[in-house]
TORVOTI-209935 format. One line per 4 residues: number of its first residue (from 1); their letters; for each residue x, y, z of N, C-alpha, C. Coordinates in steps of 0.02 Angstrom, whole numbers, always signed. Layout:
BEGIN
NUM) a) X/Y/Z/X/Y/Z/X/Y/Z  ... .
//
This chain:
BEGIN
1) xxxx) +679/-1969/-320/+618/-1961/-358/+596/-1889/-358  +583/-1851/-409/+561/-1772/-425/+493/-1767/-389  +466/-1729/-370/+415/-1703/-323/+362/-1668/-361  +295/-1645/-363/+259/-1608/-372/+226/-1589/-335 .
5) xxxx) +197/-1521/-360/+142/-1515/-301/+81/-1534/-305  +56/-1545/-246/-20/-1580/-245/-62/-1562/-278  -80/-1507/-294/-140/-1483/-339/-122/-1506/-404  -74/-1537/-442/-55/-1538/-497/-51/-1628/-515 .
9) xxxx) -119/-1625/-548/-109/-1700/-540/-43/-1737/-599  -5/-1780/-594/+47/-1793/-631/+34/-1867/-636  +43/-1915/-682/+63/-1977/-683/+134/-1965/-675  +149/-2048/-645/+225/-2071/-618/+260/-2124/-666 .
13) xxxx) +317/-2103/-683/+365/-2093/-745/+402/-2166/-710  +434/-2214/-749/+471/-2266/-745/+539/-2240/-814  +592/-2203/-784/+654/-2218/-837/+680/-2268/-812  +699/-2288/-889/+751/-2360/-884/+809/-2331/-937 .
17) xxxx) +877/-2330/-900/+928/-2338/-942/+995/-2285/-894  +1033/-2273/-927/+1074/-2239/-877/+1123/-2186/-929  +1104/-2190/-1006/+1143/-2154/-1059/+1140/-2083/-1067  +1161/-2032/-1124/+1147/-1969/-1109/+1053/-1973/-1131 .
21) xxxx) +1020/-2009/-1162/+968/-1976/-1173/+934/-1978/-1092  +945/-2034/-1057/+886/-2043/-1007/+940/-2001/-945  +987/-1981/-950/+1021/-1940/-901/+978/-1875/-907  +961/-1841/-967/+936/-1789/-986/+867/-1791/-992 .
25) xxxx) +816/-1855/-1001/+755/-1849/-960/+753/-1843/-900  +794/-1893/-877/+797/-1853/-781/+794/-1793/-759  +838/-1762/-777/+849/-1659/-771/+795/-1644/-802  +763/-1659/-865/+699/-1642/-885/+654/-1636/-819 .
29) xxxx) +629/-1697/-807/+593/-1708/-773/+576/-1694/-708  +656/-1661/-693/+654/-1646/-627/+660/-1580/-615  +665/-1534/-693/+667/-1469/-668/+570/-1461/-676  +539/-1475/-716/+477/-1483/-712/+430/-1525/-659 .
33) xxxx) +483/-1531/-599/+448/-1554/-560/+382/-1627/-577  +425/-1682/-635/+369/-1734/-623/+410/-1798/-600  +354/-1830/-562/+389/-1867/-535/+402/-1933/-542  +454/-1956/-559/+475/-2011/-577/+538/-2067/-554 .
37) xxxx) +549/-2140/-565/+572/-2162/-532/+642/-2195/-584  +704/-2196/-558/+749/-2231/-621/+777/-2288/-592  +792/-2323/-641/+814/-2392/-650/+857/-2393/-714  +930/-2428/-687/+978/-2445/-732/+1010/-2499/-687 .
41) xxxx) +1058/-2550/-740/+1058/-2612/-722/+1113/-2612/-663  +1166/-2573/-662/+1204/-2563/-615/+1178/-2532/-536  +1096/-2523/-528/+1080/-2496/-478/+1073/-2540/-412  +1060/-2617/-443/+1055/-2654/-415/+1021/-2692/-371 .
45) xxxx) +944/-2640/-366/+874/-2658/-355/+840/-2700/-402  +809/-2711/-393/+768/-2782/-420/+725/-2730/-486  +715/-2714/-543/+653/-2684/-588/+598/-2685/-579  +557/-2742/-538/+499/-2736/-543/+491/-2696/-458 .
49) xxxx) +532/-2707/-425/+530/-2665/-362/+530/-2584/-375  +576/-2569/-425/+575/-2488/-424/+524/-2476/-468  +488/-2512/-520/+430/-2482/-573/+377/-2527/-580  +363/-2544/-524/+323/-2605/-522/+235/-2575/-529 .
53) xxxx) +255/-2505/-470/+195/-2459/-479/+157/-2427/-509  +243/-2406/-568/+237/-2349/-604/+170/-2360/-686  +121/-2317/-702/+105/-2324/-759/+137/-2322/-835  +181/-2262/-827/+213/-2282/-895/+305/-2272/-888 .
57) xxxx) +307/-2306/-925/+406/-2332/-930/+427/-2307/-997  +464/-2267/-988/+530/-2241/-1045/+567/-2283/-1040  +573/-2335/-1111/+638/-2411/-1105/+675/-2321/-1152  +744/-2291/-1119/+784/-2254/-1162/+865/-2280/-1143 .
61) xxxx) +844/-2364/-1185/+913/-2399/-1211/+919/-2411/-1258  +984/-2441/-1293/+995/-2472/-1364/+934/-2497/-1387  +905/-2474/-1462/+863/-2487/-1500/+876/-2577/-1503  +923/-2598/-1511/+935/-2676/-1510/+908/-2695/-1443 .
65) xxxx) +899/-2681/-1390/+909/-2717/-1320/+834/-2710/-1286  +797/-2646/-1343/+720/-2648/-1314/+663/-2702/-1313  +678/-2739/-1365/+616/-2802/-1396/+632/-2849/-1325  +696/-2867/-1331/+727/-2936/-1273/+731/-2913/-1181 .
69) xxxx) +732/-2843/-1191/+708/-2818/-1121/+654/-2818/-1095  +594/-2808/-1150/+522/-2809/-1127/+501/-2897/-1119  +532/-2910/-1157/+533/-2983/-1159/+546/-3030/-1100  +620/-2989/-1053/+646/-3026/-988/+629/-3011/-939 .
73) xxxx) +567/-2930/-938/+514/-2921/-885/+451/-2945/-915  +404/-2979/-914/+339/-2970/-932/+293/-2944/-899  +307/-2905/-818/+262/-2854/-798/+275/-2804/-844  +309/-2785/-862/+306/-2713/-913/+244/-2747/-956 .
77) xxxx) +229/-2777/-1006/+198/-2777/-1047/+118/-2752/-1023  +110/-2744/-959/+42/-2733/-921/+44/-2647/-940  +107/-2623/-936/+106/-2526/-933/+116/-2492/-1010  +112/-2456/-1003/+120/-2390/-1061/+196/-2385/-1074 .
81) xxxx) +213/-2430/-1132/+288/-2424/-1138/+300/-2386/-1198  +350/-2325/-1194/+380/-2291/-1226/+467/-2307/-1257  +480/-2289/-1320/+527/-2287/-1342/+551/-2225/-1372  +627/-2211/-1376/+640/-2144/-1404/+669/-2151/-1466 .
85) xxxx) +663/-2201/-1490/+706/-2224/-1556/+672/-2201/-1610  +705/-2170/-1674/+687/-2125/-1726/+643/-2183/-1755  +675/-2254/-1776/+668/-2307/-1819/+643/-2369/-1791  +651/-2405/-1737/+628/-2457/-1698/+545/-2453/-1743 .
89) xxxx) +537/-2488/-1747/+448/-2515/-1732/+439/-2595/-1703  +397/-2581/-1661/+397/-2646/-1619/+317/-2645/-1579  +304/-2702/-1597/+234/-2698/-1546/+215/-2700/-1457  +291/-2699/-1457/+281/-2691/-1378/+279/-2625/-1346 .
93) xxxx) +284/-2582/-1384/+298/-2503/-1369/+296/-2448/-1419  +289/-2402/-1392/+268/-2329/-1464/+339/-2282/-1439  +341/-2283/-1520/+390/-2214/-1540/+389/-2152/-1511  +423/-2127/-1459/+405/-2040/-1462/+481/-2030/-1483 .
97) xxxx) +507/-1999/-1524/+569/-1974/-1542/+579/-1914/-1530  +637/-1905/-1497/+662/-1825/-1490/+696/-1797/-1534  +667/-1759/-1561/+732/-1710/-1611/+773/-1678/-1582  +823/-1694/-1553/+871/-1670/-1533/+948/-1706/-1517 .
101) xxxx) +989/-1675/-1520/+1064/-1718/-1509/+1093/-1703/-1452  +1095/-1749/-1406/+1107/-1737/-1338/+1184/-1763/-1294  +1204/-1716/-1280/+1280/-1682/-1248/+1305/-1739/-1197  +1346/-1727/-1170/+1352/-1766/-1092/+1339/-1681/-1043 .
105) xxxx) +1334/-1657/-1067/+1322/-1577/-1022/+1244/-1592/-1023  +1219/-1560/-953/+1135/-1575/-978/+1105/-1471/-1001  +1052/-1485/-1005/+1022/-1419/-1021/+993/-1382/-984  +962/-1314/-992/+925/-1282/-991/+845/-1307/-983 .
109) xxxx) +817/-1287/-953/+728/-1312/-964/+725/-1271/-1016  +724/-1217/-1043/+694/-1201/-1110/+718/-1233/-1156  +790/-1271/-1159/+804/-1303/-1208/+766/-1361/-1216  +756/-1417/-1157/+722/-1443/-1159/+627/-1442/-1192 .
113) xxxx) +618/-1378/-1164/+550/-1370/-1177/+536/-1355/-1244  +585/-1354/-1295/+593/-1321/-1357/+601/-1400/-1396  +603/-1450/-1377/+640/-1501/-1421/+569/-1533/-1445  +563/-1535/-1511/+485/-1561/-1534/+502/-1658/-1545 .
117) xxxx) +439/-1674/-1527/+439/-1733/-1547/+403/-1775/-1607  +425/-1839/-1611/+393/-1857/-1669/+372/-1906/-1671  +298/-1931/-1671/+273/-1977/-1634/+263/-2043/-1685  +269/-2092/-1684/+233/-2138/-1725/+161/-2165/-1708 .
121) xxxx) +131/-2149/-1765/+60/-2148/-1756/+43/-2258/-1719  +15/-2222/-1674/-31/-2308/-1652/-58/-2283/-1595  -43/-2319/-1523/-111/-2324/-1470/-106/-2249/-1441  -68/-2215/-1430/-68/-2153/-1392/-65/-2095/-1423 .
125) xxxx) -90/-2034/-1395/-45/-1978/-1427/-17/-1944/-1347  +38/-1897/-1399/+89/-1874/-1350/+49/-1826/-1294  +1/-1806/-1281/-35/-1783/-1228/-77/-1828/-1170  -60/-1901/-1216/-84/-1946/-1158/-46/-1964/-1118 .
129) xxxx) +21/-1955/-1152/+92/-2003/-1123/+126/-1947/-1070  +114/-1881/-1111/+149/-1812/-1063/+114/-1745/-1071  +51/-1769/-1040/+1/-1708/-1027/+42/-1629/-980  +101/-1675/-963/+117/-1594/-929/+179/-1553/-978 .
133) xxxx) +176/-1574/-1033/+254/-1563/-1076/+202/-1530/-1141  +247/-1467/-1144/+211/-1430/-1184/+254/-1431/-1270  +303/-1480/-1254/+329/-1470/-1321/+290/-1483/-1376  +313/-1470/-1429/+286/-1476/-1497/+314/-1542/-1512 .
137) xxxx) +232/-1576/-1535/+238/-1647/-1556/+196/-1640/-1642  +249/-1715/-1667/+201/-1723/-1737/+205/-1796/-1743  +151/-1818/-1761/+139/-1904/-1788/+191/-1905/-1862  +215/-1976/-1855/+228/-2003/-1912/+219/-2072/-1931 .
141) xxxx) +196/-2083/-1970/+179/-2161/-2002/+213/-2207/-1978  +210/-2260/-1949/+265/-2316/-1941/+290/-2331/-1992  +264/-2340/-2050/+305/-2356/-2131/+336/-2291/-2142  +354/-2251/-2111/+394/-2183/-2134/+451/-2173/-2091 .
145) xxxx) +460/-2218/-2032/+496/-2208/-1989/+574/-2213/-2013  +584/-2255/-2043/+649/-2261/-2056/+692/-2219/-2105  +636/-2211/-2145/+659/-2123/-2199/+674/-2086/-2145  +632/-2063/-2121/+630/-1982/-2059/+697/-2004/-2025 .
149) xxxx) +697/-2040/-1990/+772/-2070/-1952/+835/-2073/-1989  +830/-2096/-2033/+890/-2099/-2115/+910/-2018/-2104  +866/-1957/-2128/+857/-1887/-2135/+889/-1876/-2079  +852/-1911/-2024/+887/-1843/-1951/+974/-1854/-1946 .
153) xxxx) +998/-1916/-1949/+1053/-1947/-1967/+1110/-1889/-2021  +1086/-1875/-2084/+1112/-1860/-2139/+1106/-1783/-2103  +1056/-1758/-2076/+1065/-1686/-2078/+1108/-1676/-2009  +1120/-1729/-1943/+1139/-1694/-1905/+1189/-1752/-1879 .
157) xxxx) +1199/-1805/-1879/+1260/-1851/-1865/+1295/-1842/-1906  +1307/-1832/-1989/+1339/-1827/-2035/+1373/-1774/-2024  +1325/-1707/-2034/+1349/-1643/-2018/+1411/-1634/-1944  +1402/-1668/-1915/+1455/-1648/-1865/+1498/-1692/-1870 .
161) xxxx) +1500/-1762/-1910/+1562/-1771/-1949/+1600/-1742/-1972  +1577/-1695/-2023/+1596/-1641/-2068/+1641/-1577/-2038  +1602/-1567/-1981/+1633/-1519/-1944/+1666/-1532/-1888  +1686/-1582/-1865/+1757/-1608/-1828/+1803/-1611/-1879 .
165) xxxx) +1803/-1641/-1943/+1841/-1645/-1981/+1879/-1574/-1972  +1849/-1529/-2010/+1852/-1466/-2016/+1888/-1425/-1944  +1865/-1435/-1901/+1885/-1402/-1831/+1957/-1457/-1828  +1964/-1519/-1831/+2035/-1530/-1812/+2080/-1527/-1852 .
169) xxxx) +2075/-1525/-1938/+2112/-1490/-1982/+2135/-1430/-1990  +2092/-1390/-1933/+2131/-1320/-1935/+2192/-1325/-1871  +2167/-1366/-1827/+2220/-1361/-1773/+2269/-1389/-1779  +2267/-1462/-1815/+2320/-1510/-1821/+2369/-1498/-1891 .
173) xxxx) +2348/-1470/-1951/+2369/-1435/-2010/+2399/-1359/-1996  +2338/-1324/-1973/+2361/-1247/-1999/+2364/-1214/-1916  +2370/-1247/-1864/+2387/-1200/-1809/+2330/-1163/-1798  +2270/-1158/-1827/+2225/-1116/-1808/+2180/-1142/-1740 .
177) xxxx) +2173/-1091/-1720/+2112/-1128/-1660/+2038/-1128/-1704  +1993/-1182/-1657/+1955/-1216/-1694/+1882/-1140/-1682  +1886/-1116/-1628/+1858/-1038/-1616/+1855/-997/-1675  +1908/-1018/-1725/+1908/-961/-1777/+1832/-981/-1853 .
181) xxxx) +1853/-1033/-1828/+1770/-1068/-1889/+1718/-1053/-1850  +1711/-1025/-1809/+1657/-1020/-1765/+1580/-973/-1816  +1629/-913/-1829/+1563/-870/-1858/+1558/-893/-1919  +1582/-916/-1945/+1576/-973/-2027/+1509/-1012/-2010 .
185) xxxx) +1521/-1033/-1961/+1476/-1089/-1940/+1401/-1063/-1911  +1400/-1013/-1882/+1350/-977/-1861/+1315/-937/-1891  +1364/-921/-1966/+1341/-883/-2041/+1284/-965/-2071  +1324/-999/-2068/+1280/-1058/-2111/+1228/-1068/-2065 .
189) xxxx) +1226/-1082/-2002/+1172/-1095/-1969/+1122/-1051/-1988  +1136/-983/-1981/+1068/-918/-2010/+1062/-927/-2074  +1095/-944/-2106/+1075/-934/-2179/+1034/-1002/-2175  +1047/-1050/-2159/+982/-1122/-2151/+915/-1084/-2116 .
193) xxxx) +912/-1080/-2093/+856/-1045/-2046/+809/-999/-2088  +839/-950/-2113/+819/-896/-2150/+795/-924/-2207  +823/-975/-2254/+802/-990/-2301/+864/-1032/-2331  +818/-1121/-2311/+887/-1184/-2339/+902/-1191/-2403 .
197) xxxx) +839/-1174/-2457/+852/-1191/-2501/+895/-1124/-2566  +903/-1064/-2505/+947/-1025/-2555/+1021/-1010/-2504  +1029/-1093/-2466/+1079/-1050/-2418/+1156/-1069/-2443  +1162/-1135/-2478/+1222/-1162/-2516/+1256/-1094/-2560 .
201) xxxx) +1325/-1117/-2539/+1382/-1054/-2573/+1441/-1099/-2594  +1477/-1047/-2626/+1527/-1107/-2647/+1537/-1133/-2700  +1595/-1174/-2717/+1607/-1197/-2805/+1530/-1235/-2823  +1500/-1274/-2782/+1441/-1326/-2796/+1388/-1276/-2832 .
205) xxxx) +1373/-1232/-2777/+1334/-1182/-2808/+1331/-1158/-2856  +1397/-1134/-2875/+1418/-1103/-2935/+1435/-1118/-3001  +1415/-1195/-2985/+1460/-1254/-3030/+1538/-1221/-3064  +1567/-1218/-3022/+1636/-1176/-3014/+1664/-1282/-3030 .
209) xxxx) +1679/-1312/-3098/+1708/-1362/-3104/+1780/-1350/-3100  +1818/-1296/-3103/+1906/-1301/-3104/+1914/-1303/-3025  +1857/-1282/-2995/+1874/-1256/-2917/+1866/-1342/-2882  +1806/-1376/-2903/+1782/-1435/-2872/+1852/-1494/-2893 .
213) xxxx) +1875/-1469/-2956/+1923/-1532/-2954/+2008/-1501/-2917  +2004/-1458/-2907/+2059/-1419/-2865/+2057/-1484/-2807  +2008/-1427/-2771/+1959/-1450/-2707/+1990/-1554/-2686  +1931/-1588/-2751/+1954/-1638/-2761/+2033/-1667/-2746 .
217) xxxx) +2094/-1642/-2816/+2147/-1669/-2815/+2171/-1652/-2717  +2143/-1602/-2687/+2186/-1591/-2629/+2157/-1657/-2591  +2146/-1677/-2570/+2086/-1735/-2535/+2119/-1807/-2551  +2182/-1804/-2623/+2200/-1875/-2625/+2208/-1902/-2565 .
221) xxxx) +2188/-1954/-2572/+2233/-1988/-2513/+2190/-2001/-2449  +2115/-1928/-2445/+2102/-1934/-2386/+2031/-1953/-2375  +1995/-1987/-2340/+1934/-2064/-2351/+1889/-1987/-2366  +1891/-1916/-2362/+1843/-1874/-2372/+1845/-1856/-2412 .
225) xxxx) +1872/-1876/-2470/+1869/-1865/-2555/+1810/-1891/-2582  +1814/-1955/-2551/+1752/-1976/-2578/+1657/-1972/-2549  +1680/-1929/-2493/+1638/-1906/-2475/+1602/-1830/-2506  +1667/-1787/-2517/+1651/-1720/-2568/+1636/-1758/-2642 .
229) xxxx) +1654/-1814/-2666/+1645/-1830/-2736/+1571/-1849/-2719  +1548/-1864/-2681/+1457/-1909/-2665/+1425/-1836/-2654  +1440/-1782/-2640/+1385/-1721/-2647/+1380/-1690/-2701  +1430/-1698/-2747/+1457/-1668/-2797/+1406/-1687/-2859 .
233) xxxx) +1420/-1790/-2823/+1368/-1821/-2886/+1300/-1810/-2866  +1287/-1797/-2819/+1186/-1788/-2784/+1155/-1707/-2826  +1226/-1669/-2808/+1191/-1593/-2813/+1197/-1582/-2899  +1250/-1625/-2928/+1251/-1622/-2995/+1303/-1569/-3036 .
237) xxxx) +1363/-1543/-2982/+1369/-1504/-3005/+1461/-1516/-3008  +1483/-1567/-3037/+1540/-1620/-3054/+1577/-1572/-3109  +1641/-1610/-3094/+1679/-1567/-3151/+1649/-1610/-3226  +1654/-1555/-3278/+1643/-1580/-3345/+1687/-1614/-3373 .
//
């Protein structure tokens, strides 16, 4: 259990789960010194023995397994239950979502302290739940949740679809090491940053159509044809 010091008054933290997100609230929590207690099912203590005390519980498991978990303790339903799920809505617990995509490597406290959250609006706000966490929080509608979640999905699970593709096609095709896309990749990252909506380059951009069906015919064959043909039809910029 993480320690504080006495002058610093802290509420006491209940994680539940044992995955990378709640591996990485732990190190959170423990480089910030708050103190908290974990529970995962392989620990083999009883649940209500290790968080029986505690005021509020991070359930940070499968979005499926949260409703029927609160369900197979009903002392939880007495505490301040938290969820980290983009999309869940459930009346047994409030949304805090992390924007962030998390490693089996853990982090940095500034990385940590940098990751904003996104709250779904109902009984709490995020200074009640983590008065000592200075990150940047924002409410979102419970009827909006599943758009915003859809979005974080498309911009950053997708995207590193895209770019494994890319990183093992250079190694397994062209002998290149995957190091060499590196500043490609760190060019697009600044150019997002700087400004997303003038950062696209490329045949799409250019509506370069002899280049997109090039592009295209090379791809027969491969399930990511039809993935370049679905941006092609969004951004509008298809061969004639």
């Amino acid at each position: 259990m993480g320690q504080v010091p006495e002058e610093i008054f802290q509420p006491l933290y209940g994680i539940v789960g044992s995955g990378r997100v709640a591996t990485h609230f732990c190190r959170y929590f423990d480089l910030m010194k708050i103190p908290f207690r974990h529970w995962y099912r392989s620990l083999g203590n009883s649940l209500e023995d290790i968080l029986g005390a505690v005021p509020v519980v991070l359930l940070l498991i499968s979005d499926s397994q949260i409703e029927n978990f609160i369900e197979s303790y009903p002392f939880l339903k007495k505490k301040k239950l938290v969820h980290f799920s983009g999309s869940l809505i459930t009346p047994y617990a409030q949304g805090f979502h992390p924007l962030m995509t998390f490693t089996r490597e853990p982090y940095d406290l500034d990385v940590y302290r940098k990751i904003p959250f996104f709250v779904q609006k109902g009984r709490f706000e995020f200074n009640e739940i983590f008065p000592a966490l200075e990150n940047p929080h924002y409410n979102v509608n419970p009827e909006q949740s599943d758009l915003y979640h859809a979005l974080c999905v498309l911009s950053g699970n997708f995207t590193t679809i895209l770019w494994d593709k890319f990183f093992s096609e250079l190694e397994d095709r062209f002998s290149v090491p995957r190091a060499a896309a590196f500043p490609y990749l760190d060019q697009i990252v600044e150019n997002l940053k700087r400004d997303s909506r003038s950062a696209l380059t490329g045949p799409l951009q250019r509506r370069d159509h002899k280049t997109i069906s090039k592009n295209l015919s090379a791809l027969k064959n491969d399930p990511f044809q039809k993935v370049y043909e679905a941006f092609v039809e969004v951004f509008g910029g298809g061969p004639s």
